[in-house]
N, C-alpha and C positions, 0 to 999 in steps of 0.2 A: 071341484077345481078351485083356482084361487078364486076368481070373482063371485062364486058360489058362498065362500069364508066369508069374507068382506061385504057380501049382501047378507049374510048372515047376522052375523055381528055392527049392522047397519052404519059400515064404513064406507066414504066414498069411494071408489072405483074407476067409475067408468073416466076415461080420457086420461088413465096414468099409466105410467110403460110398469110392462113386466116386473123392474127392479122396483119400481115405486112402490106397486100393491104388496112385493115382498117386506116392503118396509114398514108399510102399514097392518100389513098383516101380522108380521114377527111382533109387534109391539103391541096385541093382542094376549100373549104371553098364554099361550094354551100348553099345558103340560104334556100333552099327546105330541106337539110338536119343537121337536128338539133342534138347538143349534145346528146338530147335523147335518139334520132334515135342510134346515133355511141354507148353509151351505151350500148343498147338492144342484137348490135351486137356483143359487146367484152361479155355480159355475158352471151349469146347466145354461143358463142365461147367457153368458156369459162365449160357452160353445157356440150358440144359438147365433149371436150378433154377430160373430167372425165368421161363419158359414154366410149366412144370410149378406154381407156387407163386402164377402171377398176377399176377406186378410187372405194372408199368404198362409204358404201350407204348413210353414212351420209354426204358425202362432196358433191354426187348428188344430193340429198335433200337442200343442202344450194344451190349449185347451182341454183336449182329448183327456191328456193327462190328467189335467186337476179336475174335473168330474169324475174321472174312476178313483184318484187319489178319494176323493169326499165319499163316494160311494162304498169308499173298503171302511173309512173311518165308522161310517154310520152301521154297518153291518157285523153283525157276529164275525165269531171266530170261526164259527162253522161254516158260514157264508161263503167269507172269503176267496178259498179256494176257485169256488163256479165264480166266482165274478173274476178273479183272474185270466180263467179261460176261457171269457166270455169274448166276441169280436166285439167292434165298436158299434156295431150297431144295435147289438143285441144289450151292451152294456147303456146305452145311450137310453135306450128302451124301458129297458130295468129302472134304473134311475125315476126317470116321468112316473112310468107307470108305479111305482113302490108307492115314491111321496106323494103323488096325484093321491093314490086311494088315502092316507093320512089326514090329508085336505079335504078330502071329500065328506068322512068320521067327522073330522073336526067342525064343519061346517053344520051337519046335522045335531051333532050334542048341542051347537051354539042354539039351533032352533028349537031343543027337546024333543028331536024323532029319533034319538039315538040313547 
C-alpha cells in the first residue's frame, strides 16, 4: 500500500493525509507508476472525502464520474468495455484494488524482494 511505498523508500509518512503521501510518493518518480495510476488515486481520494464528509449526491456522482473517467484513461482498450459495465461499486473496487497491487510491486522493488 502507500505507507508500505513511502517506508520503503524511507519517506516520512506517518500523520500526512491521503493526498500528502500521494504527493510524496509521486515525486518518488517510479516508472511502474504512471500519471494514470496517481490520478485514479487523487480521484479515488477525492470520492473517498465527499462520501465520508456528506457532500451532496450530486458532487458524489461527479465524483463517481471522474474515478471511472481516470480509471478508463489508465486502462487498455480492451479493458474498457468491463469497466463500463461495471456498477459503482464494483468499479470503485477495481480502481483500489488494480493501483493498490502497483503500490504494492513498487514498494518491494524499492526494497529489492522484487
Amino acid at each position: 500500500n502507500l505507507n508500505d511505498l513511502l517506508r520503503a523508500a524511507k519517506r516520512r509518512w506517518r500523520g500526512r493525509s491521503f493526498a500528502g503521501k500521494i504527493d510524496v510518493a509521486q515525486r518518488l518518480f517510479l516508472p511502474d507508476l504512471t500519471e494514470e495510476l496517481w490520478e485514479i488515486l487523487r480521484k479515488g481520494n477525492d470520492l473517498r472525502n465527499a462520501v465520508a464528509h456528506g457532500h451532496k449526491e450530486g458532487t458524489i456522482t461527479q465524483r463517481m464520474a471522474d474515478l471511472k473517467k481516470a480509471l478508463l484513461a489508465w486502462s487498455s482498450p480492451e479493458q474498457r468495455p468491463g469497466i463500463e459495465a461495471m456498477t459503482d461499486t464494483q468499479m470503485v473496487s477495481t480502481a483500489f484494488y488494480s493501483t493498490g497491487s502497483f503500490l504494492i510491486v513498487a514498494a518491494l522493488k524499492r526494497e529489492g524482494k522484487y
